[in-house]
mmCIF file of the C-alpha atoms, coordinates in Angstrom:
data_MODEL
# 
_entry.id   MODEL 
# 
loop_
_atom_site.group_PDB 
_atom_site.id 
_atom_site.type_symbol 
_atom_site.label_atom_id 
_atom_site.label_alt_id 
_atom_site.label_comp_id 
_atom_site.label_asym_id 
_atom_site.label_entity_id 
_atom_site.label_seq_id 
_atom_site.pdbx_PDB_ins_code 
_atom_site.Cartn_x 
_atom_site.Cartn_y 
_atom_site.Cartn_z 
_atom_site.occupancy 
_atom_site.B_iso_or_equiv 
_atom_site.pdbx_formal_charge 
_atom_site.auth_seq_id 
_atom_site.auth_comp_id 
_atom_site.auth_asym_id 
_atom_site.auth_atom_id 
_atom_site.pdbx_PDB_model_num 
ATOM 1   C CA . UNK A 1 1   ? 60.722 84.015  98.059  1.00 0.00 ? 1   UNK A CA 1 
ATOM 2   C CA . UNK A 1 2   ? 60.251 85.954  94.580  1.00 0.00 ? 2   UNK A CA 1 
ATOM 3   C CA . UNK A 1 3   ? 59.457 88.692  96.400  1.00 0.00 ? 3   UNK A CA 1 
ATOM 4   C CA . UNK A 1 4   ? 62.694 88.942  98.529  1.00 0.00 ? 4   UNK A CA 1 
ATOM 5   C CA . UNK A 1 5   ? 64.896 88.341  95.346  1.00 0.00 ? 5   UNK A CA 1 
ATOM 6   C CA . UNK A 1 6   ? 62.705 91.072  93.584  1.00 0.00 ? 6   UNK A CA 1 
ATOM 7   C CA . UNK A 1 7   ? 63.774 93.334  96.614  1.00 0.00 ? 7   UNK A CA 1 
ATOM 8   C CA . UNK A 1 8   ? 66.814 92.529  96.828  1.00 0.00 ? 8   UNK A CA 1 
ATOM 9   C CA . UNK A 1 9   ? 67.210 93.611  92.927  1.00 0.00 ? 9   UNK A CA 1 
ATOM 10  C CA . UNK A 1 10  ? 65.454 96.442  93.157  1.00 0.00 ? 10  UNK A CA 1 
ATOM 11  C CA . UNK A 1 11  ? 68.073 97.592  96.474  1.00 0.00 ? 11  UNK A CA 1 
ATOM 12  C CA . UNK A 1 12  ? 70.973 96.597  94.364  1.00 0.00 ? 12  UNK A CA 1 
ATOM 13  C CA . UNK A 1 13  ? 69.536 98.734  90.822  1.00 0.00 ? 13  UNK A CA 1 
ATOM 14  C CA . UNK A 1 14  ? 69.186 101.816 93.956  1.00 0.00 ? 14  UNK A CA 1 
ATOM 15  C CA . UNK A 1 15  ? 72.719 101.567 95.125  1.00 0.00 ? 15  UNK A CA 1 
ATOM 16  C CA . UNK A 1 16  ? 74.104 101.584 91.305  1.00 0.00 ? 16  UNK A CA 1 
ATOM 17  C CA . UNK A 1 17  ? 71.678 104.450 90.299  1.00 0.00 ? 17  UNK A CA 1 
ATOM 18  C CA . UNK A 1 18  ? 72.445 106.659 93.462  1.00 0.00 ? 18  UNK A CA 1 
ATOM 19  C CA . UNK A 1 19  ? 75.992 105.725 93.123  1.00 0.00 ? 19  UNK A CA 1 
ATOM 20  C CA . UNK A 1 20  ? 77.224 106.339 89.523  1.00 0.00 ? 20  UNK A CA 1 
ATOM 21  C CA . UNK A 1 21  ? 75.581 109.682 89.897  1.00 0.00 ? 21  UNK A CA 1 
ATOM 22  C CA . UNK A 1 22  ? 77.692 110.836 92.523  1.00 0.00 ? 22  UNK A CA 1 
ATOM 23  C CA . UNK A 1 23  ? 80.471 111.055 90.947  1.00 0.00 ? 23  UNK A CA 1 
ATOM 24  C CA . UNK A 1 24  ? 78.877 113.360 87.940  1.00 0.00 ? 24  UNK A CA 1 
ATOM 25  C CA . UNK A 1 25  ? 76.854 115.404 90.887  1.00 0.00 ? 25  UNK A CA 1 
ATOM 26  C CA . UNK A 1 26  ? 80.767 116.285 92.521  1.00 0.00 ? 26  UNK A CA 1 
ATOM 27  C CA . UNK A 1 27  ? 81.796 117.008 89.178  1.00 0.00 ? 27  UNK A CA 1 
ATOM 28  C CA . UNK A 1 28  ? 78.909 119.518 88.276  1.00 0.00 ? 28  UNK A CA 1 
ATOM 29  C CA . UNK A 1 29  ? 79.297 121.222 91.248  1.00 0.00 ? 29  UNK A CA 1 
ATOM 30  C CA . UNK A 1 30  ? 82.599 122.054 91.349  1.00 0.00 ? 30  UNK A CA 1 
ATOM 31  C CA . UNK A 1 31  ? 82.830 123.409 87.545  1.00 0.00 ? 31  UNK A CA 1 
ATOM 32  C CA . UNK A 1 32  ? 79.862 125.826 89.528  1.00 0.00 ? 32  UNK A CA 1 
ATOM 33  C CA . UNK A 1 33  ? 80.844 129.254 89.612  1.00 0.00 ? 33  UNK A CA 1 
ATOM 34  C CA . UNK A 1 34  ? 80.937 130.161 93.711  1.00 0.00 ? 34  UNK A CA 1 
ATOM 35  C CA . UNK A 1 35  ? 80.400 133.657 94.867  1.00 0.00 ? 35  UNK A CA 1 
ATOM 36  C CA . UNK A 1 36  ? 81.742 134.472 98.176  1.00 0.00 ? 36  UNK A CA 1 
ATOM 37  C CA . UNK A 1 37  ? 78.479 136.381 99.042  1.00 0.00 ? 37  UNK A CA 1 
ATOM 38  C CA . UNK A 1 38  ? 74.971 133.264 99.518  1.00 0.00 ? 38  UNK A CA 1 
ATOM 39  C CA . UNK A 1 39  ? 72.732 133.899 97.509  1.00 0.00 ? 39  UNK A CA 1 
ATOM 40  C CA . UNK A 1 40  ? 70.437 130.538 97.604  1.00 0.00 ? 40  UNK A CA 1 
ATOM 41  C CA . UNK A 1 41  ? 68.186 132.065 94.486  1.00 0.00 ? 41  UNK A CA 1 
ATOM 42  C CA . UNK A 1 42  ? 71.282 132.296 92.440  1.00 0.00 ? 42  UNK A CA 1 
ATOM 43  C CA . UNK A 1 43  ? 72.177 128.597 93.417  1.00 0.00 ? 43  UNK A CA 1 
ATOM 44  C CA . UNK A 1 44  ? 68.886 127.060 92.331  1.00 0.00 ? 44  UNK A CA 1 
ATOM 45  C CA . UNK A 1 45  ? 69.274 128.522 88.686  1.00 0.00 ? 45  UNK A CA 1 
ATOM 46  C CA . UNK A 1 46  ? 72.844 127.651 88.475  1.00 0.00 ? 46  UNK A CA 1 
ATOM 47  C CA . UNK A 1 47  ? 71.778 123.832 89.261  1.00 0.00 ? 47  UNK A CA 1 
ATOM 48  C CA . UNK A 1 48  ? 68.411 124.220 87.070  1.00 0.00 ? 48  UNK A CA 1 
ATOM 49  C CA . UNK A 1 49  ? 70.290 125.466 84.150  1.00 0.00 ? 49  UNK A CA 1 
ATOM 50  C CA . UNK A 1 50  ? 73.098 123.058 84.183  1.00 0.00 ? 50  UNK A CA 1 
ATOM 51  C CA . UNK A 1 51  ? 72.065 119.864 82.651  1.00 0.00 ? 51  UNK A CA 1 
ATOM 52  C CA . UNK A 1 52  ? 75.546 118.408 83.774  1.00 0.00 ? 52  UNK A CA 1 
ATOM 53  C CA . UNK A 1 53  ? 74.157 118.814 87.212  1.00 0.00 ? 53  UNK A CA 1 
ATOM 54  C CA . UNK A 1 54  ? 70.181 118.059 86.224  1.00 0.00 ? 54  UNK A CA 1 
ATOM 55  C CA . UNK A 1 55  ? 70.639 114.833 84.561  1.00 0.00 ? 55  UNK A CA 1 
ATOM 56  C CA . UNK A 1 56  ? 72.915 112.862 87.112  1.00 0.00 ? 56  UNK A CA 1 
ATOM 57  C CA . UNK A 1 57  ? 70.214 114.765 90.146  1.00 0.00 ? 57  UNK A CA 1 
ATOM 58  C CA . UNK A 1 58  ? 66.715 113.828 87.771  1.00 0.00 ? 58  UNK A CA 1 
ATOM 59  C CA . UNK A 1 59  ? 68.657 110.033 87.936  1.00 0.00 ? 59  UNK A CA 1 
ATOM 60  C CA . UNK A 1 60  ? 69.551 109.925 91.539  1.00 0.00 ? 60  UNK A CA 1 
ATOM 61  C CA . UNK A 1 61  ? 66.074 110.738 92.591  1.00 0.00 ? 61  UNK A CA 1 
ATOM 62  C CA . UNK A 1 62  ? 64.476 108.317 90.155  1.00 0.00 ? 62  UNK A CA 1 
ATOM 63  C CA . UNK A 1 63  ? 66.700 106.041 92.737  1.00 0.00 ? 63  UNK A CA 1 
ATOM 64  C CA . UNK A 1 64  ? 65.537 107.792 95.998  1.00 0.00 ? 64  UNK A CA 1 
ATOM 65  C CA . UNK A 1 65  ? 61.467 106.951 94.472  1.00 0.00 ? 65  UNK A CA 1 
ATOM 66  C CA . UNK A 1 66  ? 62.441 103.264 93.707  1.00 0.00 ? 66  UNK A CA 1 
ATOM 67  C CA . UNK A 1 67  ? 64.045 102.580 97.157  1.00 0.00 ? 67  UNK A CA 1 
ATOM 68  C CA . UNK A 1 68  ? 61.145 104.334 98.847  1.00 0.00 ? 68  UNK A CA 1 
ATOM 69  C CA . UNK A 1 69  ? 58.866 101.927 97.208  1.00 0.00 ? 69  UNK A CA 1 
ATOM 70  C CA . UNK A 1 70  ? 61.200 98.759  97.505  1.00 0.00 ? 70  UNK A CA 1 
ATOM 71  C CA . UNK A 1 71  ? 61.068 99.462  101.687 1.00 0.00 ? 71  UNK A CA 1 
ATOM 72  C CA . UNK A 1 72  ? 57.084 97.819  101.407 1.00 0.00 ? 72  UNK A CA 1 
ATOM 73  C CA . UNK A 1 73  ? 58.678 95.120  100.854 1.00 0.00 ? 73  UNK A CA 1 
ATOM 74  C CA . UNK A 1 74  ? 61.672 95.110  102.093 1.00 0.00 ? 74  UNK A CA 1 
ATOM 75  C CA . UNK A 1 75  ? 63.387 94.791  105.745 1.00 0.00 ? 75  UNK A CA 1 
ATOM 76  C CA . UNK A 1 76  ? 65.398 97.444  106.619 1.00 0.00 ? 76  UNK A CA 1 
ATOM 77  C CA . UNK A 1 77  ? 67.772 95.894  108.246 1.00 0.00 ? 77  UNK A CA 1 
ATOM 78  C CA . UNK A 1 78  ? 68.800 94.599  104.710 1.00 0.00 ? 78  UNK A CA 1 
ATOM 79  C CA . UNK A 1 79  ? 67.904 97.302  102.042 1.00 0.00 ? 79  UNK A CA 1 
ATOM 80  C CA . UNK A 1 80  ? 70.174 99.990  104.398 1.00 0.00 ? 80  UNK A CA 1 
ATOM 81  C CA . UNK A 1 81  ? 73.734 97.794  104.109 1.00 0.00 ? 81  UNK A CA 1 
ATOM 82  C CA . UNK A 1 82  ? 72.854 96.662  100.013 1.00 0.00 ? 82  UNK A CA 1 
ATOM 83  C CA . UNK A 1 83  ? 71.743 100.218 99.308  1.00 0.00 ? 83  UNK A CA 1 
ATOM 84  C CA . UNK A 1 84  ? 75.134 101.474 100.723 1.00 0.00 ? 84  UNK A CA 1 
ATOM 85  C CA . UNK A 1 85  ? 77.536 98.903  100.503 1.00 0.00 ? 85  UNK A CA 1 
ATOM 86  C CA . UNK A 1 86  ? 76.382 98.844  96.311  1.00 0.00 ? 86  UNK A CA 1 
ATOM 87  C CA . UNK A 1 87  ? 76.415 102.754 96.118  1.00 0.00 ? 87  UNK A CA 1 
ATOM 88  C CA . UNK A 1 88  ? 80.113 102.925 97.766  1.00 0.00 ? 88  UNK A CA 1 
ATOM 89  C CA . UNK A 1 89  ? 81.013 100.795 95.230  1.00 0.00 ? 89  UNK A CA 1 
ATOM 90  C CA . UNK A 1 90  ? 79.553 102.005 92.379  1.00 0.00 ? 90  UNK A CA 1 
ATOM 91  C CA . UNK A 1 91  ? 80.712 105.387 93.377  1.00 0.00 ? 91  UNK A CA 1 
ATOM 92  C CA . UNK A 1 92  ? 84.330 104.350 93.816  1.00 0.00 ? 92  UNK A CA 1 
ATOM 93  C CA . UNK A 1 93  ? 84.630 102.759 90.238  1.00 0.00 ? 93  UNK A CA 1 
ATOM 94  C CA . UNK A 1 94  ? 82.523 105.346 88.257  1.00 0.00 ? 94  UNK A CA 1 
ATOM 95  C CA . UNK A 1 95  ? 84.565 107.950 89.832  1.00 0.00 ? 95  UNK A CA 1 
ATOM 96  C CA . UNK A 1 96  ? 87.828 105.911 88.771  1.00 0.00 ? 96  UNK A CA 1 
ATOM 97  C CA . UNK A 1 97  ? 86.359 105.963 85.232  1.00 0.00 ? 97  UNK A CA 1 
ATOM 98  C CA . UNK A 1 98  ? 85.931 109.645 84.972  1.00 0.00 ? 98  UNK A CA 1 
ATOM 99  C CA . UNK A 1 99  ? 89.128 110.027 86.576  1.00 0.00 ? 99  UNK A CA 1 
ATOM 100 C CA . UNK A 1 100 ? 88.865 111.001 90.222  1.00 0.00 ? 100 UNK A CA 1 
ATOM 101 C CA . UNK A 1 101 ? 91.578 109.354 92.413  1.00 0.00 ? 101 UNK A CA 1 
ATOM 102 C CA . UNK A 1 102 ? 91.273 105.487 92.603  1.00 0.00 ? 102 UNK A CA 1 
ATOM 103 C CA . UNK A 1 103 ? 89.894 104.471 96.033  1.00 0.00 ? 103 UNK A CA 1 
ATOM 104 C CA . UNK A 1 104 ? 92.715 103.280 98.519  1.00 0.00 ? 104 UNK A CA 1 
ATOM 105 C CA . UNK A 1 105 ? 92.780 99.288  99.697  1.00 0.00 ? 105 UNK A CA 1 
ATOM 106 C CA . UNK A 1 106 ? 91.257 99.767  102.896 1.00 0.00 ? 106 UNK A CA 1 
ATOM 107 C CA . UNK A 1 107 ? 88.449 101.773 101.811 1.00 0.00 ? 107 UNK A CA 1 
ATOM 108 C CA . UNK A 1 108 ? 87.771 98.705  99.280  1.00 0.00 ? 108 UNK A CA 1 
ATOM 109 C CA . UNK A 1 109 ? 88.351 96.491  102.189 1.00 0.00 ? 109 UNK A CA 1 
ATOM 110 C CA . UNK A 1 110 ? 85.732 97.951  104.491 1.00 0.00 ? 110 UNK A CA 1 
ATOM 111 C CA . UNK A 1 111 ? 83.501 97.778  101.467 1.00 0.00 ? 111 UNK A CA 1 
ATOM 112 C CA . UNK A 1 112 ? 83.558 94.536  100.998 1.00 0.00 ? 112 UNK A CA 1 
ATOM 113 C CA . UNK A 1 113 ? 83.422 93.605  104.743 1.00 0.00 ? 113 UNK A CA 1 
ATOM 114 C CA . UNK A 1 114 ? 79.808 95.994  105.289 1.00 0.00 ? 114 UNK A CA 1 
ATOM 115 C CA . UNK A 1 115 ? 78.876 93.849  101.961 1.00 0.00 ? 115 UNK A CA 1 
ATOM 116 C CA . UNK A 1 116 ? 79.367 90.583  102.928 1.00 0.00 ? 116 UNK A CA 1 
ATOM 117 C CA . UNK A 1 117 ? 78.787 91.061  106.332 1.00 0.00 ? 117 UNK A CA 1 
ATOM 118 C CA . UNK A 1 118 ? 76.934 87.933  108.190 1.00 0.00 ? 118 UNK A CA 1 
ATOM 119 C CA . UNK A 1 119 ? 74.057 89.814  109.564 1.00 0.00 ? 119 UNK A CA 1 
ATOM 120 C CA . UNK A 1 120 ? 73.364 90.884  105.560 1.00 0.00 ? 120 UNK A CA 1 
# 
């Protein structure tokens, strides 16, 4: 029983961590200067060199190695709709914070139904 509360924590800490970085990722990104010709080098260095991009990313992916570890011990069925249904959330009032447009009703409303879902 520890172990499925431990899980379930460790899903939960995933969704916030892959979720408040979004926000920060969009941002980084967009302040990116874009050249209308691809050049993919020219894209790594921009992201490498901008630690308003690196941080949030190094974060995110400390999220992406915890839920790969969590799914030992974890059923799928559950991490998939906590994972999300946490980062959609977290997302939605981080982004708020930082001043992105607030998050209409029903997209809080579908939220909350893949959260508390029955199957979950």
């Amino acid at each position: 029983m520890q172990l499925v509360i431990d899980s379930i924590f460790q899903l939960f800490i995933v969704g916030v961590l892959w979720g408040s970085t979004n926000p920060f990722l969009k941002a980084a990104t967009n302040k990116l200067k874009r050249n209308k010709t691809f050049n993919i080098i020219s894209e790594i260095v921009d992201h490498v060199t901008n630690w308003q991009y690196l941080i949030p990313f190094i974060i995110n992916q400390c999220g992406s190695l915890l839920f790969y570890f969590t799914l030992k011990y974890s059923d799928i069925s559950l991490a998939v709709p906590i994972t999300n249904g946490v980062s959609l959330v977290s997302t939605s009032i981080v982004g708020t914070l930082i001043g992105e447009e607030k998050p209409k009703f029903r997209t809080m409303a579908g939220i909350l139904f893949l959260l508390f879902d029955k199957k979950t």
